[in-house]
C-alpha positions, 0 to 999 in steps of 0.5 A, spaced: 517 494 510 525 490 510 526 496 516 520 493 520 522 485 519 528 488 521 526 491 527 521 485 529 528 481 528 531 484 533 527 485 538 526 477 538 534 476 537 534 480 544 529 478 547 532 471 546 539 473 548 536 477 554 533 471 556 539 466 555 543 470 559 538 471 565 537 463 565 545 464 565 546 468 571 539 468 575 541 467 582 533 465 583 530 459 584 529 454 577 521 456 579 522 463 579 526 463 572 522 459 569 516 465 571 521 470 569 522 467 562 515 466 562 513 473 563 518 475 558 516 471 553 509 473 554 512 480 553 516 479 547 509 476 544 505 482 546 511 487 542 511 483 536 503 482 535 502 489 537 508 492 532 505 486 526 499 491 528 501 496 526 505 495 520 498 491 518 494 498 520 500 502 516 500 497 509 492 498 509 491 505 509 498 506 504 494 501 500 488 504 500 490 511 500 494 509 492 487 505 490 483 512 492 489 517 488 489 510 483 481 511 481 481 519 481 487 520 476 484 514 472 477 518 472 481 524 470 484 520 464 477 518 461 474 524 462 479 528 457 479 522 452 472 523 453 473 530 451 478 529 446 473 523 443 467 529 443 471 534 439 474 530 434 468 527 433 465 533 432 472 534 428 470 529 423 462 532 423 464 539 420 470 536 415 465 530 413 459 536 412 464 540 407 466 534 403 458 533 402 457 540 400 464 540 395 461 534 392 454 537 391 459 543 388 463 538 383 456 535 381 452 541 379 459 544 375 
């Protein structure tokens, strides 16, 4: 993002430059000048909204595209817990089933 701040500045620093030098040099009248800085203005202001656009547009679509890969990756994750709670739940099952027949073993002897 700093190279598109970088890119928004330097079209505005040479727009302005442009202008500075135009309203030096401009051998039309101060009506004409004052339109033509107008017009670049104007121009300047339409490259600077559309390139906010897209940097906008570009920013959006990165972060909803991390949120979607965000959510499967965390729906994965639960999933093996879930597998992994399940067979060490059933872990326990068969260990708690052998200690209660030991017990009746030992109790009988």
């Amino acid at each position: 993002m700093n190279n598109n701040s970088n890119l928004i500045a330097g079209i505005l620093g040479g727009t302005l430059a442009g202008l500075a030098l135009g309203v030096l040099y401009a051998p039309d009248k101060g009506s004409e000048t004052r339109k033509k800085i107008r017009e670049s203005a104007k121009d300047a202001k339409d490259a600077i909204v559309e390139k906010t656009s897209n940097i906008a547009e570009q920013i959006n679509s990165r972060f909803n595209s991390e949120q979607k890969e965000f959510e499967q990756e965390f729906d994965q994750f639960m999933e093996r817990i879930d597998d992994r709670s399940e067979n060490a739940i059933a872990h326990l099952e068969r260990k708690l089933e052998q200690l209660k027949k030991e017990n009746q073993r030992v109790n009988l002897n």
